[in-house]
PDB file with one MODEL, atoms N, CA, C and O in Angstrom:
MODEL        1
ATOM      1  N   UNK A   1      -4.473  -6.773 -22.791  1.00  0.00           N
ATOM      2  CA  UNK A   1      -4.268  -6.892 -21.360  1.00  0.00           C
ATOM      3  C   UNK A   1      -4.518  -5.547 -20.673  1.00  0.00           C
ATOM      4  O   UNK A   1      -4.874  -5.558 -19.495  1.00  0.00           O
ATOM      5  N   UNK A   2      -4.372  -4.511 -21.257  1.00  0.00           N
ATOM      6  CA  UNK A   2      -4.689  -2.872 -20.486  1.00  0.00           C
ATOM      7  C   UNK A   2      -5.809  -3.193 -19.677  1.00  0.00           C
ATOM      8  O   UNK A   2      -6.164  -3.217 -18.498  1.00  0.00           O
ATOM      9  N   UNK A   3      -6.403  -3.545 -21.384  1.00  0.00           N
ATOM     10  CA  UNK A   3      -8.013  -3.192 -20.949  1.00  0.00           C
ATOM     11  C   UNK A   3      -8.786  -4.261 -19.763  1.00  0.00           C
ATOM     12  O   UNK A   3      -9.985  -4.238 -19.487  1.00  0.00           O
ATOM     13  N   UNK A   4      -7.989  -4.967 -19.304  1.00  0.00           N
ATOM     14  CA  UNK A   4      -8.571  -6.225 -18.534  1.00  0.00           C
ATOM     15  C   UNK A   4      -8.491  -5.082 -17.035  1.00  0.00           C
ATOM     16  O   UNK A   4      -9.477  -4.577 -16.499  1.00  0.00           O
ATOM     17  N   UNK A   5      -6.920  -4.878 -16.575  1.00  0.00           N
ATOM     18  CA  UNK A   5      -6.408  -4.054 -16.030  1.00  0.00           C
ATOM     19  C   UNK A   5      -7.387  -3.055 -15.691  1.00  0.00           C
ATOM     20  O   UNK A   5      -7.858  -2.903 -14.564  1.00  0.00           O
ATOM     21  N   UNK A   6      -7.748  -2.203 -16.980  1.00  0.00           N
ATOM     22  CA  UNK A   6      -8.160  -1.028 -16.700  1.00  0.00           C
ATOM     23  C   UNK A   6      -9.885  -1.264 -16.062  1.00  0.00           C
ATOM     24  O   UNK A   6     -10.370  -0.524 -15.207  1.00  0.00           O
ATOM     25  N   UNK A   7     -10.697  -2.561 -16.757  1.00  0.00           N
ATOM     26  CA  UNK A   7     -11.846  -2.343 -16.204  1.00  0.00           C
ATOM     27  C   UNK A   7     -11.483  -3.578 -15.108  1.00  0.00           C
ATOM     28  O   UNK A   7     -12.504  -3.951 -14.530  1.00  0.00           O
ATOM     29  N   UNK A   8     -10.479  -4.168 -14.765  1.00  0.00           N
ATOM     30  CA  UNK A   8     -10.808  -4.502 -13.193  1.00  0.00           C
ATOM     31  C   UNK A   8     -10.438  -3.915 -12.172  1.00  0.00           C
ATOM     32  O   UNK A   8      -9.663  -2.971 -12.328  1.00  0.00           O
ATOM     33  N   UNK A   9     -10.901  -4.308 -10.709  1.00  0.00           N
ATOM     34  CA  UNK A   9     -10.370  -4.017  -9.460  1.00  0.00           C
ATOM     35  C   UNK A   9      -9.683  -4.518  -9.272  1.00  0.00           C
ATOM     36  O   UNK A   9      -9.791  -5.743  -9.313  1.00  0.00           O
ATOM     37  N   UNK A  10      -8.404  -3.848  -8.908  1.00  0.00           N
ATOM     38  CA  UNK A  10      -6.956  -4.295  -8.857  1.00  0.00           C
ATOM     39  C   UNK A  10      -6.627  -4.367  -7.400  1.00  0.00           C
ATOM     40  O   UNK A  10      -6.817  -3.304  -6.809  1.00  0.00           O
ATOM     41  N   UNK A  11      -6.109  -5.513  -6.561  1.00  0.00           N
ATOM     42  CA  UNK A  11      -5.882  -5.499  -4.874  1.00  0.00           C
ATOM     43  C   UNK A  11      -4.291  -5.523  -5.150  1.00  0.00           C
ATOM     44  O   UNK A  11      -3.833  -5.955  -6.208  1.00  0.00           O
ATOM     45  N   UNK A  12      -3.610  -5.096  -4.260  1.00  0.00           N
ATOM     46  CA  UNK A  12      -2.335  -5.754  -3.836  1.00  0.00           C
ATOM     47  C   UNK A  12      -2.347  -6.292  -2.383  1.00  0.00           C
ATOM     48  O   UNK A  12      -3.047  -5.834  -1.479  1.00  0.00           O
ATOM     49  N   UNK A  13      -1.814  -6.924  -2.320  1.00  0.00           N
ATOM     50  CA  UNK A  13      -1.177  -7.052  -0.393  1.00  0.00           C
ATOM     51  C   UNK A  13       0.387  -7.226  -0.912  1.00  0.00           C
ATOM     52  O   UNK A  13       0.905  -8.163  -1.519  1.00  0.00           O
ATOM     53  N   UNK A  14       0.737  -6.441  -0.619  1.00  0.00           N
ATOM     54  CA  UNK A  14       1.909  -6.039  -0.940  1.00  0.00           C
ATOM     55  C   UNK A  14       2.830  -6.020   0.657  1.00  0.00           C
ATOM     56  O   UNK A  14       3.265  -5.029   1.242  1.00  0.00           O
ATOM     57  N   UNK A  15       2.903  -7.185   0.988  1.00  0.00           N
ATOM     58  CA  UNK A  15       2.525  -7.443   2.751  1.00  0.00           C
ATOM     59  C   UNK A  15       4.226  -6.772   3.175  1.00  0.00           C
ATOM     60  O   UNK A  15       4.528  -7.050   4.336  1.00  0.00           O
ATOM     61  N   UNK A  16       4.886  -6.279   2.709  1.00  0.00           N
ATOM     62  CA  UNK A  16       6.285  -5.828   3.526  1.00  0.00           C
ATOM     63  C   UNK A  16       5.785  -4.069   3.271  1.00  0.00           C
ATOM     64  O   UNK A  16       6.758  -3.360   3.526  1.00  0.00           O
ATOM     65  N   UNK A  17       4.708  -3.335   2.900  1.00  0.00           N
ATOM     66  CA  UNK A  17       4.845  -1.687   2.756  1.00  0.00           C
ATOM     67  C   UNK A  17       4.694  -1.408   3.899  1.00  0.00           C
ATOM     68  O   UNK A  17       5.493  -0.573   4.322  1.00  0.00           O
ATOM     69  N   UNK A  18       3.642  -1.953   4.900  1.00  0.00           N
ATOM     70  CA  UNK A  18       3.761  -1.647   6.203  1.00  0.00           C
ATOM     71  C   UNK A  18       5.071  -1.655   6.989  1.00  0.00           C
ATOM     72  O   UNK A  18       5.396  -0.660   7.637  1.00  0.00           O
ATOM     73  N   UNK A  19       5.536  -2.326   6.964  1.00  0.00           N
ATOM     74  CA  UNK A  19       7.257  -2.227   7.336  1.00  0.00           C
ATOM     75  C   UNK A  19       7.897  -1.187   6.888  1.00  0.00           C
ATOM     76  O   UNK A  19       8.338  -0.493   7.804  1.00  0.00           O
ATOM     77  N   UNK A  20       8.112  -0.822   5.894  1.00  0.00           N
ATOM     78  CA  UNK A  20       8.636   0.363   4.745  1.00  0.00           C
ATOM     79  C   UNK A  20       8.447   1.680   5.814  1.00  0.00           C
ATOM     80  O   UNK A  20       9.230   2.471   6.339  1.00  0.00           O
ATOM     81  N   UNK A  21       7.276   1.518   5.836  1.00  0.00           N
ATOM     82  CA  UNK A  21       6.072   2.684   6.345  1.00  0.00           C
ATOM     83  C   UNK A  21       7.264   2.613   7.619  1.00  0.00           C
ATOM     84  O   UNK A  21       8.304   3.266   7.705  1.00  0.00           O
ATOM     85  N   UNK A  22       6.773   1.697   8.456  1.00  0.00           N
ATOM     86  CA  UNK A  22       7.273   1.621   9.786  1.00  0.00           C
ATOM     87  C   UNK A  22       8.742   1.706  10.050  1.00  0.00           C
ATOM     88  O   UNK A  22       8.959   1.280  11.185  1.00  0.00           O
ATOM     89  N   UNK A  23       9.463   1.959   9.651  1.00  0.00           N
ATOM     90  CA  UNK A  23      11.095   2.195   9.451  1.00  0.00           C
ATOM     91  C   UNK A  23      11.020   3.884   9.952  1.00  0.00           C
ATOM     92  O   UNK A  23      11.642   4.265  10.944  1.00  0.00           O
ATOM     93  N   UNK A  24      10.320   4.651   9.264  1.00  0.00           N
ATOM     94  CA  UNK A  24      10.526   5.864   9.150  1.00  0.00           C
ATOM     95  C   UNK A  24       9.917   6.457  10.849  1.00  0.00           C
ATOM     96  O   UNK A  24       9.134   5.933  11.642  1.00  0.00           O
ATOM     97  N   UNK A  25      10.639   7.659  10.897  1.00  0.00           N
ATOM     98  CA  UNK A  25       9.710   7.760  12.449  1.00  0.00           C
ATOM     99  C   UNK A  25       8.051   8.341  12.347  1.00  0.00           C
ATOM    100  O   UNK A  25       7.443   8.987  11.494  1.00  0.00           O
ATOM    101  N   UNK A  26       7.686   7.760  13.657  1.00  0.00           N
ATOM    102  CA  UNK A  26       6.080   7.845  13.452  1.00  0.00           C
ATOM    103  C   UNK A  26       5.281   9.258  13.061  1.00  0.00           C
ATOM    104  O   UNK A  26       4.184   9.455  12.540  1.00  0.00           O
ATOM    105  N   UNK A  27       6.200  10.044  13.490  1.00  0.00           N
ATOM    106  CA  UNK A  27       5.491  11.732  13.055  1.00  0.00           C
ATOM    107  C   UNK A  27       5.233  11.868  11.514  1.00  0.00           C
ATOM    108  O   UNK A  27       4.566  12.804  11.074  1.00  0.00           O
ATOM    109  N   UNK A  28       5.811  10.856  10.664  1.00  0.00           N
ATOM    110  CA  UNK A  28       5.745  11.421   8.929  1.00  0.00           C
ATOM    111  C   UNK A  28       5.110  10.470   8.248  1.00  0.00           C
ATOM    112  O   UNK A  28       4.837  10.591   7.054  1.00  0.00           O
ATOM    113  N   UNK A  29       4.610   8.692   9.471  1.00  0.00           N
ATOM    114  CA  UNK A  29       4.451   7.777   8.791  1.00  0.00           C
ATOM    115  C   UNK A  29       2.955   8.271   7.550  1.00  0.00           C
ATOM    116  O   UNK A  29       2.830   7.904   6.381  1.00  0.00           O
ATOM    117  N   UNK A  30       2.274   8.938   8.142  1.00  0.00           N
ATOM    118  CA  UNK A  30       0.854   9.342   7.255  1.00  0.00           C
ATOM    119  C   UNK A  30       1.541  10.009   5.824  1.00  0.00           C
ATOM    120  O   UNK A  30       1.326   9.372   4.793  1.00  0.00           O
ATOM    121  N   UNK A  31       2.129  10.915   5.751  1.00  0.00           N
ATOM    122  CA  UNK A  31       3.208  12.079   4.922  1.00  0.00           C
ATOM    123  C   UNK A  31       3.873  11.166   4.208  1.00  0.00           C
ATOM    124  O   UNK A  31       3.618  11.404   3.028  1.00  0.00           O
ATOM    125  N   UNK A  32       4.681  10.131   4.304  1.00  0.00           N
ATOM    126  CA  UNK A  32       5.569   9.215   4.107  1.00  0.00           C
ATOM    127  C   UNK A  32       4.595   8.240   2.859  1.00  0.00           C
ATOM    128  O   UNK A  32       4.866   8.344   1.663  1.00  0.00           O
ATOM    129  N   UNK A  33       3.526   7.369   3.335  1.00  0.00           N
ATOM    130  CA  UNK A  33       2.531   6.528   3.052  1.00  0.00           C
ATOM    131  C   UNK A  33       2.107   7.365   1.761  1.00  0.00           C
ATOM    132  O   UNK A  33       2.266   7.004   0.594  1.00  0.00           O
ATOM    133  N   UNK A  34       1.441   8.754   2.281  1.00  0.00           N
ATOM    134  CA  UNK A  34       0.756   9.536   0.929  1.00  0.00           C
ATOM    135  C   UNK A  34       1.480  10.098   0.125  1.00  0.00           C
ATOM    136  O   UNK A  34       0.796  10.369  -0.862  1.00  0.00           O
ATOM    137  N   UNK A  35       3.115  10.623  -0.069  1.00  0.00           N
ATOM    138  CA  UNK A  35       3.940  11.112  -0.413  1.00  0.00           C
ATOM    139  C   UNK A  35       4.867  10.459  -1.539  1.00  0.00           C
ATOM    140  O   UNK A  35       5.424  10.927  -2.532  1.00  0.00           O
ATOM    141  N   UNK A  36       4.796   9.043  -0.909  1.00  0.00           N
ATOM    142  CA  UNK A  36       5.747   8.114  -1.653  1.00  0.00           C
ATOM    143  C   UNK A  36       4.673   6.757  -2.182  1.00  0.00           C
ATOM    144  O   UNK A  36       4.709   6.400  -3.360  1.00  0.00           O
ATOM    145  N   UNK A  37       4.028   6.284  -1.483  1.00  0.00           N
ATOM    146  CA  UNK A  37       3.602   5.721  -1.959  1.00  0.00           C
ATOM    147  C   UNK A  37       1.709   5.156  -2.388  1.00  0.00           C
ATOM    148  O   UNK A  37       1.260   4.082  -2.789  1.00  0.00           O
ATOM    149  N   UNK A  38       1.275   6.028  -2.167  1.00  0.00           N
ATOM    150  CA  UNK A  38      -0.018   6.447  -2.950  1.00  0.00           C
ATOM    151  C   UNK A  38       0.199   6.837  -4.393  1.00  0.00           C
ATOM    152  O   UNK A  38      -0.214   6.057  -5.252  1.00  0.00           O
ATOM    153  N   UNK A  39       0.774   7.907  -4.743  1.00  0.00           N
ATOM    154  CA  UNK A  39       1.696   8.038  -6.133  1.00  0.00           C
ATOM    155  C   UNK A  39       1.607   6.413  -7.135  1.00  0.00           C
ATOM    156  O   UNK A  39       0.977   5.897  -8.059  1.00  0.00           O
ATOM    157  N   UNK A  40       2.418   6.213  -6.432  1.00  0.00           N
ATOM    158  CA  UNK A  40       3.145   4.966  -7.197  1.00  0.00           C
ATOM    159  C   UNK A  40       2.051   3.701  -7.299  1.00  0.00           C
ATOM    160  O   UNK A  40       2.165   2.986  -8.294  1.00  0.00           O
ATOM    161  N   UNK A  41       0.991   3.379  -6.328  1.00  0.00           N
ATOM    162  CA  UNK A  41      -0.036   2.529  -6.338  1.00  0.00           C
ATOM    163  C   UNK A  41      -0.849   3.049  -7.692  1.00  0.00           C
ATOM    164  O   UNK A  41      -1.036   2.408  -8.725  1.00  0.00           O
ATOM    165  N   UNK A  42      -1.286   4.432  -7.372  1.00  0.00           N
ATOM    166  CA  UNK A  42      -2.119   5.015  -8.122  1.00  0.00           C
ATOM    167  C   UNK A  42      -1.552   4.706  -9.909  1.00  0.00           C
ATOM    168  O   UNK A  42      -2.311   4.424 -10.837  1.00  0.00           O
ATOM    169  N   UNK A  43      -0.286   4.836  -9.984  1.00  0.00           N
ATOM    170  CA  UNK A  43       0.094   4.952 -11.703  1.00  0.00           C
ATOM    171  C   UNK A  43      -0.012   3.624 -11.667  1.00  0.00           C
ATOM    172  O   UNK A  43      -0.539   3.502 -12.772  1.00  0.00           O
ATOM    173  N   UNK A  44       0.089   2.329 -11.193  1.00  0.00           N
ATOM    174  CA  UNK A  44       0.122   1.021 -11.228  1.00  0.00           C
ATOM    175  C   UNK A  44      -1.000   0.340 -11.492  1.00  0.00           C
ATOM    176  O   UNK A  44      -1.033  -0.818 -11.908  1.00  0.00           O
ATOM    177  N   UNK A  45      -2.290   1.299 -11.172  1.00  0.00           N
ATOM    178  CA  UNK A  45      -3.437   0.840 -11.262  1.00  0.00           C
ATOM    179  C   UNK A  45      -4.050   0.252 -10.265  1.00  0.00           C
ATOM    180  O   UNK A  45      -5.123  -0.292 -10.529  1.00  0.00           O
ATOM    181  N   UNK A  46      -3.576   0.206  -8.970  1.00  0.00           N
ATOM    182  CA  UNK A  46      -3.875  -0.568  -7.560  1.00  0.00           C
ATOM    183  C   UNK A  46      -5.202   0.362  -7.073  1.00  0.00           C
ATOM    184  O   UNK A  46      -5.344   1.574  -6.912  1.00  0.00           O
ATOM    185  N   UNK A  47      -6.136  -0.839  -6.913  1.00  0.00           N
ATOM    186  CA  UNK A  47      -8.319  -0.057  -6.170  1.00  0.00           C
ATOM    187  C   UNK A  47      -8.133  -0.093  -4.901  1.00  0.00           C
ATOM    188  O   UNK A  47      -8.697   0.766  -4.223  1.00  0.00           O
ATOM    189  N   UNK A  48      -7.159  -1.260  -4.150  1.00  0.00           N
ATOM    190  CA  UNK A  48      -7.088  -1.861  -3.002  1.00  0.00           C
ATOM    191  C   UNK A  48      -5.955  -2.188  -2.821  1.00  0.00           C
ATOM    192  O   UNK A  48      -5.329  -3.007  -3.494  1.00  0.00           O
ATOM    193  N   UNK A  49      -5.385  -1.286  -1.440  1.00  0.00           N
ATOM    194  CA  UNK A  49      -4.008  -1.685  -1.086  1.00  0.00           C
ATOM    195  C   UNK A  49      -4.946  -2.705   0.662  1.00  0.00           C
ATOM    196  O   UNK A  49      -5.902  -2.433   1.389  1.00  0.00           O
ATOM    197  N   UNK A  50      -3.915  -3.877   0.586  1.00  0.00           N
ATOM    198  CA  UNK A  50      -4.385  -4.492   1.591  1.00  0.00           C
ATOM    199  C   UNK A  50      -3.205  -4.740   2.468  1.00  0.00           C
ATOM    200  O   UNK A  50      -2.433  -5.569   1.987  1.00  0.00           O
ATOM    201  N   UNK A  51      -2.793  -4.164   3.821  1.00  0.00           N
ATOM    202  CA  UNK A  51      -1.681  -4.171   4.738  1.00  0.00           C
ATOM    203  C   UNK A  51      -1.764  -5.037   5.795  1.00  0.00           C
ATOM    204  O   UNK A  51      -2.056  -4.458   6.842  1.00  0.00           O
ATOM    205  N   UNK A  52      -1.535  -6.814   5.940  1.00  0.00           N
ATOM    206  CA  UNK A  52      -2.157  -7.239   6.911  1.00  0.00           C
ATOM    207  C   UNK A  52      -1.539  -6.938   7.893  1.00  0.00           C
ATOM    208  O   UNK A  52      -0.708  -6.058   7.669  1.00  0.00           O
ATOM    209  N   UNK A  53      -1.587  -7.349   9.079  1.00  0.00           N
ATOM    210  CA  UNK A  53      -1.197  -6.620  10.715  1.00  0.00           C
ATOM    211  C   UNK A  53      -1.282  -8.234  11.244  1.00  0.00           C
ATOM    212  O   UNK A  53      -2.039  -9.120  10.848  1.00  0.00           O
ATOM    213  N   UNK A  54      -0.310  -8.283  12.198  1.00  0.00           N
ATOM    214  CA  UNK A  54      -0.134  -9.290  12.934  1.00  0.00           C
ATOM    215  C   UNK A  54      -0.095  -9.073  14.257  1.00  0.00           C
ATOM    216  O   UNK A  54       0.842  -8.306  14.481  1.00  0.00           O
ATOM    217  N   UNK A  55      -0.729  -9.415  15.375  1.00  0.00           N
ATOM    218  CA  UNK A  55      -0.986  -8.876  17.210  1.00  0.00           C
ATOM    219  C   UNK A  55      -0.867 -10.087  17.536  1.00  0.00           C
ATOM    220  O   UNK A  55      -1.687 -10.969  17.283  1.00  0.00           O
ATOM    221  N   UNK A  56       0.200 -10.218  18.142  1.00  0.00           N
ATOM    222  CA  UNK A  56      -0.285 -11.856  19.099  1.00  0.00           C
ATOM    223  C   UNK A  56      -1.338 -11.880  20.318  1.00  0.00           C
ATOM    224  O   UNK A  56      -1.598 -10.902  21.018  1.00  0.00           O
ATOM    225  N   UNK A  57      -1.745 -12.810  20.414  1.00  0.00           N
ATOM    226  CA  UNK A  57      -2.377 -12.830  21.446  1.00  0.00           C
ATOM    227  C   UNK A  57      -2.144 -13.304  22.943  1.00  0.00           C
ATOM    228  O   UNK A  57      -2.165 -14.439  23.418  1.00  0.00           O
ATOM    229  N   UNK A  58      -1.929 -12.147  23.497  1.00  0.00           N
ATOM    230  CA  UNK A  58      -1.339 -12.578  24.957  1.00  0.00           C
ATOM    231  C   UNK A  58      -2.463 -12.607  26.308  1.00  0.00           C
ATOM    232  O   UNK A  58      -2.070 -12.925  27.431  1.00  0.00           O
TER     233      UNK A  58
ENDMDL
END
């Protein structure tokens, strides 16, 4: 199983990190994102983090 892992492209939508992110105040959200959790994608093996966004339409 590594090796499946290791030679595929790995996505998450890991659809609540944007929230995570967004808790913290906006001056560190970039600092915050690359600090804490780039790290942790990266040892997991994640190619593609996918964050969807929701806008209503008014």
């Amino acid at each position: 199983m590594t090796d499946l892992h290791g030679d595929a492209l790995v996505a998450d939508a890991h659809n609540d990190l944007l929230m995570l992110v967004a808790r913290r105040p906006k001056e560190i959200w970039v600092e915050y994102f690359r600090d804490r959790w780039i790290p942790q994608l990266r040892a997991g093996g994640i190619d593609v983090q996918v964050l969807p966004v929701f806008s209503p339409i008014s």
